[in-house]
N, C-alpha and C positions, 0 to 999 in steps of 0.2 A: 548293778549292785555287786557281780561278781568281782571288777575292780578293787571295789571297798575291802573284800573279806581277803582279797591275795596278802598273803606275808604274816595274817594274823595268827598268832599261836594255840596250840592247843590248851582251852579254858580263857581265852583271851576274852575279855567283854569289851564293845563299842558300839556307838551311838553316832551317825554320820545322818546326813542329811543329804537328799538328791533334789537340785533342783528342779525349777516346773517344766515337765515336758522329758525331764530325765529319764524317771522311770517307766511310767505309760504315753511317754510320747505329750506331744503338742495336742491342743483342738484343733480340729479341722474341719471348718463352716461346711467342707460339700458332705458330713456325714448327719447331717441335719435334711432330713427330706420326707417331702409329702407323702404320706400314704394314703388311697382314696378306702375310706370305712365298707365298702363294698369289696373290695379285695380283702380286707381282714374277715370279713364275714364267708367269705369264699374261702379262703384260709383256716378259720376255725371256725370258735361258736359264734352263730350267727343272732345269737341272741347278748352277747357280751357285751357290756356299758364299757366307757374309757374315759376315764379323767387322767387332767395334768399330773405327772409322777409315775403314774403306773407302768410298771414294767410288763410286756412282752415281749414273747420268743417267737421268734420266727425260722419255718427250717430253712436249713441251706441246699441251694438250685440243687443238689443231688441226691438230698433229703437223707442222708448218713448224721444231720448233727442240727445246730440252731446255733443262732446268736440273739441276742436281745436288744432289743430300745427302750429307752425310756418317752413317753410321752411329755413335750414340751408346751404343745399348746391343741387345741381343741378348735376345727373349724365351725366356723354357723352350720347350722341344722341345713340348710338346702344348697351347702358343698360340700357337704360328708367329707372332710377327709381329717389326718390328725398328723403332726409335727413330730415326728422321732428324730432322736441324740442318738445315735451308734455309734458315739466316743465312751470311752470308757471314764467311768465315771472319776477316775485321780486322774484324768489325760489333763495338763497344762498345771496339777496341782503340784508343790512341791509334798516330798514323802520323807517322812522321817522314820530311820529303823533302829535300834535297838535289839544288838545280837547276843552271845556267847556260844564260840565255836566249843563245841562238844568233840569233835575228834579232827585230824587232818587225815585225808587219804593219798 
């Protein structure tokens, strides 16, 4: 994005378009992965439902922060586990921006 704004003036307005994968990058199928419903529950609440869409956070292996997944699909009941996206959710979309530089430094 920072490309688009080089040269712009101060008060300049503009409307550019990045395409898909520009901004937050491409999909990438290896960040789609099983998680077993018994490690979430060992992770948090062990009493938490999970349907398709839901987002959860997860902390990170040194436990200073989290990332999130969204749930993409839901295993049968007697393989517990549930399908997380940990692409970002514009990753392979195109993004359109609409600026006006307010000052140059």
């Amino acid at each position: 994005m920072e490309r688009r704004l080089l040269g712009l003036a101060e008060g300049a307005r503009a409307t550019f378009e990045l395409a898909p994968g520009e901004a937050f990058g491409e999909r990438n199928p290896e960040l789609l992965q099983r998680v077993k419903l018994a490690l979430l529950r060992e992770l948090g609440d062990p009493d938490a439902t999970y349907a398709v869409g839901d987002v959860v956070q997860f902390p990170t292996p040194d436990g200073g922060g989290s990332y999130a997944g969204v749930v993409r699909e839901v295993g049968p009941p007697d393989e517990g586990w549930l399908l997380f996206d940990f692409n970002h959710p514009l990753a392979g979309q195109p993004v359109r921006f609409e600026v006006q530089v307010i000052g140059v430094l």
